[in-house]
C-alpha positions in Angstrom: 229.2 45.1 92.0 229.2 46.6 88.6 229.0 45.0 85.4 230.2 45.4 82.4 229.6 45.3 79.1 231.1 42.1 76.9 234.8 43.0 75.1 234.9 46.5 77.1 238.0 47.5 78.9 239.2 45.5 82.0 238.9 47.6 85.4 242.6 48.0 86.3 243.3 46.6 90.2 244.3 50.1 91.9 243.9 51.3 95.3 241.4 53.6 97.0 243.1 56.7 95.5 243.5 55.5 92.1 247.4 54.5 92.1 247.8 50.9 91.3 248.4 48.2 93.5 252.1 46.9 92.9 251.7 43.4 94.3 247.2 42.7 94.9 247.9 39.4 96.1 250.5 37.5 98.6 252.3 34.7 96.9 250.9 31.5 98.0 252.9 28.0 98.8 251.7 25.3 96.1 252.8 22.5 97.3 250.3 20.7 100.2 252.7 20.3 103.3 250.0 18.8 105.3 249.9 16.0 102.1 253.7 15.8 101.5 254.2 14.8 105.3 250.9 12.2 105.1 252.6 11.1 101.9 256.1 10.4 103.2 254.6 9.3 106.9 253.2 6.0 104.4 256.0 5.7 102.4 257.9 4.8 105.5 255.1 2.7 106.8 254.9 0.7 103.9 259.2 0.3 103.6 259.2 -0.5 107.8 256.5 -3.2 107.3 257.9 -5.0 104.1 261.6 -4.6 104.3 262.1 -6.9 101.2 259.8 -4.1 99.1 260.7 -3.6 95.9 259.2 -0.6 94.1 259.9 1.2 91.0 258.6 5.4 90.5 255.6 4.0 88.5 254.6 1.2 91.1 255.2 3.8 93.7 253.1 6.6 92.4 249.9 3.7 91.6 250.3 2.5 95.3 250.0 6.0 96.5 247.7 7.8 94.1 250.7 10.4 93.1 251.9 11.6 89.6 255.2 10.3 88.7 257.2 13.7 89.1 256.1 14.0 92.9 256.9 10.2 93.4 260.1 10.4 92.3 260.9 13.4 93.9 259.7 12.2 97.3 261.8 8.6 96.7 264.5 10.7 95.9 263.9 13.2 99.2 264.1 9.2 101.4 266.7 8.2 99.0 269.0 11.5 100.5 268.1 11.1 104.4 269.1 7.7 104.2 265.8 5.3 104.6 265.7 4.6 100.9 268.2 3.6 98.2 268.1 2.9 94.5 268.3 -0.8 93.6 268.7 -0.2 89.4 265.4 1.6 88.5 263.4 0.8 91.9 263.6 1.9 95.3 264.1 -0.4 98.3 264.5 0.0 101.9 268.2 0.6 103.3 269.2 -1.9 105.8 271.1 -0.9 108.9 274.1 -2.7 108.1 273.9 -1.2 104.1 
């Protein structure tokens, strides 16, 4: 490794023969899948086991240790396939006959 001295240039990423490198690294997925699944796996649990449940994005994201914007878009996600729907500014479970 080679250092250099503080405020000189910054080594430009190139390959072995000096061209540069037009993408150095692959994109990477942000979002935790393993997480998302765990995440939505207790939702469910936690509708299934108390049907009368009652929760709105800010309850929801305390219970599960989530920031709001992920809450709501996972409520939203259960809201869509059906297992959820939005009782004013909550979420409760949808019951079969509903």
């Amino acid at each position: 490794m080679q250092l250099r001295p503080m405020g000189g240039p910054i080594p430009s990423l190139a390959d072995v023969k000096g061209r540069p490198l037009s993408m150095p690294f692959p994109q990477l997925e942000r979002r935790d899948l393993a997480r998302r699944a765990a995440v939505v796996r207790r939702i469910t649990a936690e509708f299934t086991e108390m049907p009368g449940l009652v929760l709105s994005v800010k309850q929801a994201s305390r219970l599960l240790g989530l920031d709001e914007a992920a809450c709501e878009r996972i409520l939203s996600a259960l809201e869509e396939d059906g297992l959820l729907r939005r009782r004013g500014g909550s979420f409760a479970r949808r019951d079969l006959g509903a």
